[in-house]
C-alpha positions as CSV (number, residue, x, y, z in Angstrom):
1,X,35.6,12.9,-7.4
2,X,34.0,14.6,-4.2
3,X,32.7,12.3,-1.6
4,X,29.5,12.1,0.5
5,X,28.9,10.3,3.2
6,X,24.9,9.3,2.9
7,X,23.6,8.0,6.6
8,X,20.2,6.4,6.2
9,X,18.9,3.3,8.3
10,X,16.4,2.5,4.7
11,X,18.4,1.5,2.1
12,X,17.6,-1.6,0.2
13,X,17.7,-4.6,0.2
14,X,15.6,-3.2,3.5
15,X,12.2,-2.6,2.8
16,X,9.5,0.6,2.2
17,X,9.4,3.2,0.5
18,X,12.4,5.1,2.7
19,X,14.2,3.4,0.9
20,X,14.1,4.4,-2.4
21,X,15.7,8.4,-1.9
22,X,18.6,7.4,-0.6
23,X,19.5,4.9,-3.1
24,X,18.4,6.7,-5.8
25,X,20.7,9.3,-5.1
26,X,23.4,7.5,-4.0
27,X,23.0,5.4,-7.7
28,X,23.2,9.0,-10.0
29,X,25.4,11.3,-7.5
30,X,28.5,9.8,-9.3
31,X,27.2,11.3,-12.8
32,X,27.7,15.2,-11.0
33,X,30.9,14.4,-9.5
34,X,29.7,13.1,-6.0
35,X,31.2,9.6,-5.4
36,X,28.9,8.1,-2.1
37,X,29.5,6.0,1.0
38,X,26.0,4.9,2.7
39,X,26.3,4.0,6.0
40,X,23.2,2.3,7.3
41,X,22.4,-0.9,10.2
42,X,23.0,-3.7,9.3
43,X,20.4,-4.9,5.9
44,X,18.5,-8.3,5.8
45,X,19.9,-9.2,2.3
46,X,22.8,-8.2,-0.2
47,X,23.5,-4.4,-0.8
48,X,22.8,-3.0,-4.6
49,X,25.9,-3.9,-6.7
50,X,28.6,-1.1,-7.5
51,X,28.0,0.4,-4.1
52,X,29.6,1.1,-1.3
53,X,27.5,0.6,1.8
54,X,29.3,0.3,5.6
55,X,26.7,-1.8,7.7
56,X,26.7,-1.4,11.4
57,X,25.3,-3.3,14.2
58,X,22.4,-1.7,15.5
59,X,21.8,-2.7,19.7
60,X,18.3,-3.1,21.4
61,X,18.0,-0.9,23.8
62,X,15.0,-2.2,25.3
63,X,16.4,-5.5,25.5
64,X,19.8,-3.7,26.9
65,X,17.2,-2.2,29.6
66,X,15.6,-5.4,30.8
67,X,18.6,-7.0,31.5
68,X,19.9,-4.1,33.3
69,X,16.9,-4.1,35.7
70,X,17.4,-7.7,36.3
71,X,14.1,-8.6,34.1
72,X,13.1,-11.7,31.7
73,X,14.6,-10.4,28.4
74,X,12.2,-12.8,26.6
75,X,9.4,-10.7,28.3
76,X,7.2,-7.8,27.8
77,X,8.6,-5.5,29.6
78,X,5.4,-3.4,30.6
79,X,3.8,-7.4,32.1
80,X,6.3,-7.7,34.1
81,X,5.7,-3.9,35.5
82,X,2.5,-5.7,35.9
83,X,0.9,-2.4,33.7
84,X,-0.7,-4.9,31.1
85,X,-4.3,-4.3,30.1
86,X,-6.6,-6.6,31.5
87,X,-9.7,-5.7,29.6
88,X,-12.3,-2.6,30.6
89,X,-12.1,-2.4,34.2
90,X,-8.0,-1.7,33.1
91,X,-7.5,1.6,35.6
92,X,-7.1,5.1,34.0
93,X,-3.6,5.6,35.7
94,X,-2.3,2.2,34.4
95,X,-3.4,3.9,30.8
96,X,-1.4,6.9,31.3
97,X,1.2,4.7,33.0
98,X,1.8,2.6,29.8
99,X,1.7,5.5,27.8
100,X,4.5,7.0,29.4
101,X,6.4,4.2,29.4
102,X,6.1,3.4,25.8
103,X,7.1,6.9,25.1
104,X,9.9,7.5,27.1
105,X,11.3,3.7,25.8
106,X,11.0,4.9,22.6
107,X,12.3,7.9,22.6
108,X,13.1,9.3,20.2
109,X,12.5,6.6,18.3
110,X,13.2,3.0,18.2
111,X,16.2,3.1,16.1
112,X,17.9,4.9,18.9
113,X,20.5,1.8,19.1
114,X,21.8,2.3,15.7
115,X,23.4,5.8,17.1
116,X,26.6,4.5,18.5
117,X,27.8,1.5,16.7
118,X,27.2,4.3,13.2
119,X,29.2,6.8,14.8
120,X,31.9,4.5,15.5
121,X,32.2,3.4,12.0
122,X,31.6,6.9,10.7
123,X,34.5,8.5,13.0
124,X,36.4,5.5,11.6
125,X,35.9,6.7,7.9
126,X,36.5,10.4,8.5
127,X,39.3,9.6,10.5
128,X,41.1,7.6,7.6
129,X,39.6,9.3,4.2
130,X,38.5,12.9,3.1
131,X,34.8,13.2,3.0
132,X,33.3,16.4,1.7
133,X,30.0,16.3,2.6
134,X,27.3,14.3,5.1
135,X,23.8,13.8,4.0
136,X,21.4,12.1,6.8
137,X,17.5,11.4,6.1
138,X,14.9,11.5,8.7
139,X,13.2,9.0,9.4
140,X,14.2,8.0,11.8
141,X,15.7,10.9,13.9
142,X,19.2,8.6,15.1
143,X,20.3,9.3,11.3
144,X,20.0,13.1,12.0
145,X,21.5,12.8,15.4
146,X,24.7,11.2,13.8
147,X,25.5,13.4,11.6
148,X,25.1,16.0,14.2
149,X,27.8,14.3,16.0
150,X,29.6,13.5,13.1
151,X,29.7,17.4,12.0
152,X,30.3,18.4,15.8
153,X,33.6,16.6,15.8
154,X,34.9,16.8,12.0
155,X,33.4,19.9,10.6
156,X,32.2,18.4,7.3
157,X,29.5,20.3,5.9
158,X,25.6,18.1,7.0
159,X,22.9,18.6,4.9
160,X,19.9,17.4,6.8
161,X,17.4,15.7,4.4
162,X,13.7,15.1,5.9
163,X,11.3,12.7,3.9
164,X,8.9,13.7,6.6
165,X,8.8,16.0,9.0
166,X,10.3,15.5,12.9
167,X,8.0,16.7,15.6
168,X,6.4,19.0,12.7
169,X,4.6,16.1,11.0
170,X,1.0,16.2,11.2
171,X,1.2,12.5,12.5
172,X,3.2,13.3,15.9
173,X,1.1,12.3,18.7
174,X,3.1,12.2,21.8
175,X,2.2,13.9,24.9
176,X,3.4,17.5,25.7
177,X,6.5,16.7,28.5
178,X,7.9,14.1,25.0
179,X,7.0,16.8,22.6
180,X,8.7,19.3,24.2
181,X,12.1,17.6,24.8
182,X,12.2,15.6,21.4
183,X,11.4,19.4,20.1
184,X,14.5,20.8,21.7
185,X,16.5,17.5,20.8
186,X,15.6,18.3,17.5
187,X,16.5,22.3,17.4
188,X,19.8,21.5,19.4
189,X,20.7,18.7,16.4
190,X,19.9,20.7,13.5
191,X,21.3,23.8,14.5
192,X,24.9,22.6,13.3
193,X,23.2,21.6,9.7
194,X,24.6,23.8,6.9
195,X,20.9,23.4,5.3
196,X,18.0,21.6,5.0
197,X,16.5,20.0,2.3
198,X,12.8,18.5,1.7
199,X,10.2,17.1,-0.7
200,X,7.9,19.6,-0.7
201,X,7.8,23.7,-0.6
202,X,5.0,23.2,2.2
203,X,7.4,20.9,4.4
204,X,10.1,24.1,3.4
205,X,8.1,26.4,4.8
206,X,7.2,24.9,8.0
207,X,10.8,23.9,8.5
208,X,11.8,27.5,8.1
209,X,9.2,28.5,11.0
210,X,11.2,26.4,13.4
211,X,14.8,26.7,12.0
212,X,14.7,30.7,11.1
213,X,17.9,31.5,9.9
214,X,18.5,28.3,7.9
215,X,19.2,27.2,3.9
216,X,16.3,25.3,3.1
217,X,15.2,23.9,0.1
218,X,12.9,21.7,-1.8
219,X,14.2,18.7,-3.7
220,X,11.3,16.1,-4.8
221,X,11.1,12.5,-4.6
222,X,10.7,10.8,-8.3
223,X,11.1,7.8,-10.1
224,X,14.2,6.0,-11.6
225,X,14.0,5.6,-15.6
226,X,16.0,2.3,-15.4
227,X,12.9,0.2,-13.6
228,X,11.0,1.1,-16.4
229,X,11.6,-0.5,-19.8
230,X,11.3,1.6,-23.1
231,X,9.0,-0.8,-24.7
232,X,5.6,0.0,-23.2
233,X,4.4,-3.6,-21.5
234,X,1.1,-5.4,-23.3
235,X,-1.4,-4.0,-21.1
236,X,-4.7,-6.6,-20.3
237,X,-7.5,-7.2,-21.9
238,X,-10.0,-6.6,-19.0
239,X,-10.5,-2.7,-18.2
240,X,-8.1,-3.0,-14.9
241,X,-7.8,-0.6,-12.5
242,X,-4.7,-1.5,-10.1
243,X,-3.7,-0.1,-6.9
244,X,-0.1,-0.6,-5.0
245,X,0.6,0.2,-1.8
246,X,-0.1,0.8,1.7
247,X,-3.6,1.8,3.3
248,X,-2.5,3.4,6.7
249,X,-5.3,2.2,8.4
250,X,-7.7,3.1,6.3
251,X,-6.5,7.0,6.1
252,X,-6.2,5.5,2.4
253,X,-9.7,4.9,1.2
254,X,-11.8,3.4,-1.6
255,X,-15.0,3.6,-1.1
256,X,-15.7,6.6,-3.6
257,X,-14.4,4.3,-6.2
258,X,-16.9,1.1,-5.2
259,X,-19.4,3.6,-4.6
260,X,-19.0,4.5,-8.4
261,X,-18.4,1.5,-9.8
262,X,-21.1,0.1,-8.0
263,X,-23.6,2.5,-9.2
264,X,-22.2,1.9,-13.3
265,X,-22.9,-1.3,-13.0
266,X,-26.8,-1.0,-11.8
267,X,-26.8,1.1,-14.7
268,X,-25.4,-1.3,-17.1
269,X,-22.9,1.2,-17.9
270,X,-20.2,-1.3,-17.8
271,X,-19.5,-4.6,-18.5
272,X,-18.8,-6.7,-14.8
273,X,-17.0,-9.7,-17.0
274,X,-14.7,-6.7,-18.4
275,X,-13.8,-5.0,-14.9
276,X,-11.2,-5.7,-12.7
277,X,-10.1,-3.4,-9.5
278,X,-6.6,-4.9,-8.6
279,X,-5.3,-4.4,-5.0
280,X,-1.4,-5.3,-4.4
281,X,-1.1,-4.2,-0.5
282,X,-1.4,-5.8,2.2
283,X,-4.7,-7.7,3.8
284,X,-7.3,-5.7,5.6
285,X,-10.4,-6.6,7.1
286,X,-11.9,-3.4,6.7
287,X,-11.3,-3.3,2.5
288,X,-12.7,-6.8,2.3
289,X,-15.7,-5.7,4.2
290,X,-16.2,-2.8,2.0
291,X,-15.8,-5.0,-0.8
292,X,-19.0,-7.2,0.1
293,X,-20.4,-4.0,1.2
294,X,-20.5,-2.6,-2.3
295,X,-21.0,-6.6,-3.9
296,X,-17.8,-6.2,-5.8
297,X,-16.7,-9.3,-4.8
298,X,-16.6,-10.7,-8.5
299,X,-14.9,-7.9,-10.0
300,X,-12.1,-6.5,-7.4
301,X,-8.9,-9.0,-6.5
302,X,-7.0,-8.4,-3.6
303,X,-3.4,-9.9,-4.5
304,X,-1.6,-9.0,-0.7
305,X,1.9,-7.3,-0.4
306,X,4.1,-8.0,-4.3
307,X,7.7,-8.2,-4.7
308,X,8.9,-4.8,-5.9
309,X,9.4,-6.1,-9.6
310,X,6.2,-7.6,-9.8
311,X,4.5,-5.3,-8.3
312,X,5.7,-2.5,-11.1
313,X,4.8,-5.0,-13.5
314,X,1.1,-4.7,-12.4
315,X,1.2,-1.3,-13.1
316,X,3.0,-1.2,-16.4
317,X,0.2,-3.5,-17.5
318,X,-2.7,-1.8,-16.2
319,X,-5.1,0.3,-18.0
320,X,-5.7,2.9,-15.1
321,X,-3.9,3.3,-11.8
322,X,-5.7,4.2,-8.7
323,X,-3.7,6.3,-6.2
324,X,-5.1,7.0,-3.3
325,X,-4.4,10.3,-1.0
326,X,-5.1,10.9,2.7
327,X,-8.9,11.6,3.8
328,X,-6.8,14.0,6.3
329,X,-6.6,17.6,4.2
330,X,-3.3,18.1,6.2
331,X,-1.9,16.2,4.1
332,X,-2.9,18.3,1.1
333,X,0.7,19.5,0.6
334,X,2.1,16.4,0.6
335,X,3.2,14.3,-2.4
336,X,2.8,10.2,-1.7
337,X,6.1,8.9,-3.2
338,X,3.8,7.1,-4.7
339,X,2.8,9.2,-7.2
340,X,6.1,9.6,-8.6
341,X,6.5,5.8,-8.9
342,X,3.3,5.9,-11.4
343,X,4.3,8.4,-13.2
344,X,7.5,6.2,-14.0
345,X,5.0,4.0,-15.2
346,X,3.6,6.1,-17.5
347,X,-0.1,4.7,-17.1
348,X,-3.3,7.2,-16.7
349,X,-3.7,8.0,-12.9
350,X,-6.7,8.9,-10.9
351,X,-6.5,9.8,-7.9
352,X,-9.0,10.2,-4.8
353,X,-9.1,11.4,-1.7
354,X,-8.8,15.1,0.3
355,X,-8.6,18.0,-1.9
356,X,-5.9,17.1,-4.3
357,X,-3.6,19.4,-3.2
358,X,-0.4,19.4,-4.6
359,X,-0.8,15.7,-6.4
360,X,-4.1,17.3,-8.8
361,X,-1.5,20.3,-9.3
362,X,0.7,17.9,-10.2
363,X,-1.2,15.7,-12.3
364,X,-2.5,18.4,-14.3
365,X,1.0,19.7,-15.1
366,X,2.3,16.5,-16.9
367,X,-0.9,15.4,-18.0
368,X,-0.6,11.9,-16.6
369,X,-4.0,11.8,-14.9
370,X,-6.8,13.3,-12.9
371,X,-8.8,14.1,-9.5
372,X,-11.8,12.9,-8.9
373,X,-13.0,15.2,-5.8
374,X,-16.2,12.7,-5.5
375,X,-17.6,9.4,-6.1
376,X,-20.2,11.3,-8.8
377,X,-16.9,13.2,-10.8
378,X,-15.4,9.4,-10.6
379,X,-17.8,7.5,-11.8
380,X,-18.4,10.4,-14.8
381,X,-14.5,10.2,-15.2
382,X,-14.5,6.3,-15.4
383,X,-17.3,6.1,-17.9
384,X,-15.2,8.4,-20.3
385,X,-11.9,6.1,-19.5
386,X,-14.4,2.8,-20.4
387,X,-15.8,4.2,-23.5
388,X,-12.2,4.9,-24.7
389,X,-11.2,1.1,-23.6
390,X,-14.1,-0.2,-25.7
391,X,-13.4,2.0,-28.8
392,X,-9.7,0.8,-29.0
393,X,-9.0,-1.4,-26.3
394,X,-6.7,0.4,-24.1
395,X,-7.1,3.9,-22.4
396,X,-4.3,5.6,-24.2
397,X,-1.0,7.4,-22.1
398,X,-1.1,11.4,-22.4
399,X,1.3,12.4,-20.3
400,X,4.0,15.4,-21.3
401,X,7.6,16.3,-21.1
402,X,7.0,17.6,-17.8
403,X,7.4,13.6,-16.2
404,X,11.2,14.3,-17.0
405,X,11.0,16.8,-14.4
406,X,10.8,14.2,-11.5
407,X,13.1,11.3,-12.7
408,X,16.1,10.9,-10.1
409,X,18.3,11.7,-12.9
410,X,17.1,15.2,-12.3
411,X,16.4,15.2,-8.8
412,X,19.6,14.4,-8.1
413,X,21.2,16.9,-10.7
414,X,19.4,19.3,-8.1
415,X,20.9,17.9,-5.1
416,X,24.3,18.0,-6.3
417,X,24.1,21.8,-6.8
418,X,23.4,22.0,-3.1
419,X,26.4,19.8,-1.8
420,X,28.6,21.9,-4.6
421,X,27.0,25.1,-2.7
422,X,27.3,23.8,1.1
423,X,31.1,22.4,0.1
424,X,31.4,25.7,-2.1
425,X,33.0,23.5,-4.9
């Protein structure tokens, strides 16, 4: 069997959503003839079983810094620069000042200390066994920047994988001198890749506009079959809608769904006793204030952040799920990881927020839900939902043959042509 050396600084037992790529892959590349090693810092619990993970150290740099300069390690290191705000008289060069600072500190990112001790145990693998081929994910960038190295001195073909985009991502906010330099750091790294790959064909493209010249191409997130058992859970007896997941300060709205719900329930439309909006995520102010807002305080639960297991259970037992997309239309060609979670679910999906994009293209190809541009296609689109859930008591599944598409199984059937194609075996 071939062998791949997978750097990623997610990999569980460490959590987000980062996660989940590499260790879906690295779980199915054995069924195409890809045995994997995952090197990744040190992880706050027990790697999966049946694989082989090499943790590292990963050193504080900042920490490394302050000591350096002779400074209270236990400190902020900006208050003892004496650059700390002290409220609205705070001086317009002490803002810029702490802006620099943070971004030079952090440059590229904060996992920068992860760089040395992983190319020390990489060089220690290559130098003792054959590996084939190196996948790295971004984020963050120090995965990239090892296998840079890593290809620089042992020639092993480097796919370069990107979850997100570097100093493309419609996100990236630092200032022009940063920009500039993490932008060559980035061109200088990946110009030893043997290709590229990404989630969607809009990341592809962009990518290509920077890296002309390179092998690109577009492998999807998805969901993994195995969390999701064949027999369909019971699903509750209250018409639940349930949300899981992050709200990226507030990017990730609901108010078109209370503004709907709130205006069925005037109307006697539906039944309040019969209505629950569940909310698995973590606590924000501004949601609960939205909640009183609309006066759905009786009928939506906030339950905070879920264990992963229990949090999938929520779903599976849900009559609707509520995804919710970036306000930002940038993000329009962007797929939430999320979505591919629920389809793994197999529960009817509606999603707000944006223009759709590339999740309404995808929803209408399987069949496993629908876009609701506005709160008044919403609350037409939850009416027809209720009636169904009154008629028979659940809102039925209707998703196609097109979900097998995106499980990892097939994903990572994909990516293994690639690595066969880099390593040309």
């Amino acid at each position: 069997m071939k062998k791949v050396l997978i750097i990623s600084y997610f990999y569980p037992p460490r959590p987000g959503i980062g996660s989940q790529r590499p260790y879906r892959l690295s779980k199915y590349l054995p069924e195409f003839g890809w045995g994997p090693v995952v090197l990744t810092a040190k992880l706050p619990g027990k790697a999966p079983e049946a694989m082989r993970v090499i943790e590292t150290g990963c050193g504080n740099f900042i920490g490394s810094l302050k000591a350096g300069l002779g400074l209270n390690t236990g400190k902020g290191l900006r208050a003892q620069m004496g650059l700390v705000s002290t409220g609205p008289n705070h001086s317009a060069w002490k803002n810029r000042a702490n802006k620099i600072i943070d971004e030079v500190m952090h440059y590229p990112d904060d996992i920068k200390g992860w760089y040395g001790p992983a190319v020390r145990a990489a060089g220690e693998l290559l130098g003792r066994e054959r590996v084939d081929a190196i996948i790295s994910t971004y984020y963050p960038s120090a995965s990239h920047l090892i296998a840079g190295e890593l290809k620089r001195k042992f020639n092993v073909p480097w796919i370069a994988d990107f979850r997100d985009l570097w100093t493309q991502n419609h996100f990236y906010k630092k200032s022009g001198l940063i920009k500039m330099l993490e932008r060559r750091l980035e061109m200088k790294t990946l110009a030893r890749a043997d290709a590229m790959v990404t989630v969607t064909e809009s990341f592809a493209d962009e990518l290509g506009t920077l890296h002309s010249g390179k092998k690109i191409f577009c492998v999807t997130n998805g969901y993994d079959a195995d969390e999701f058992p064949a027999i369909p859970a019971k699903l509750t007896d209250e018409f639940t809608i349930t949300y899981t997941g992050q709200f990226y300060g507030g990017r990730r709205d609901p108010s078109p769904l209370f503004e709907a719900v709130a205006r069925l329930l005037r109307e006697n439309r539906i039944n309040s006793e019969l209505l629950r909006i569940r909310f698995c995520g973590p606590a924000e102010e501004w949601l609960d204030a939205k909640i009183k807002k609309y006066g759905l305080e009786n009928v939506v639960r906030c339950y905070g952040v879920l264990p992963r297991e229990e949090a999938l259970e929520r779903q599976r037992e849900s009559q609707l799920l509520l995804l919710l997309l970036d306000r930002d239309n940038r993000e329009e060609g962007v797929y939430p990881a999320k979505v591919f979670e629920y389809l793994g679910v197999r529960r009817p999906i509606i999603a707000l927020g944006g223009t759709g994009g590339l999740v309404g293209d995808l929803l209408a190809k399987t069949r496993a839900g629908r876009f609701a541009g506005d709160a008044d296609i919403l609350k037409n689109m939850l009416l027809e939902y209720y009636g169904e859930f009154e008629r028979s008591g659940a809102v039925a599944c209707r998703s196609n043959g097109n979900v097998g598409d995106f499980s990892y199984r097939t994903v990572t059937r994909q990516y293994s042509d690639i690595l066969n194609g880099v390593t040309g075996k």
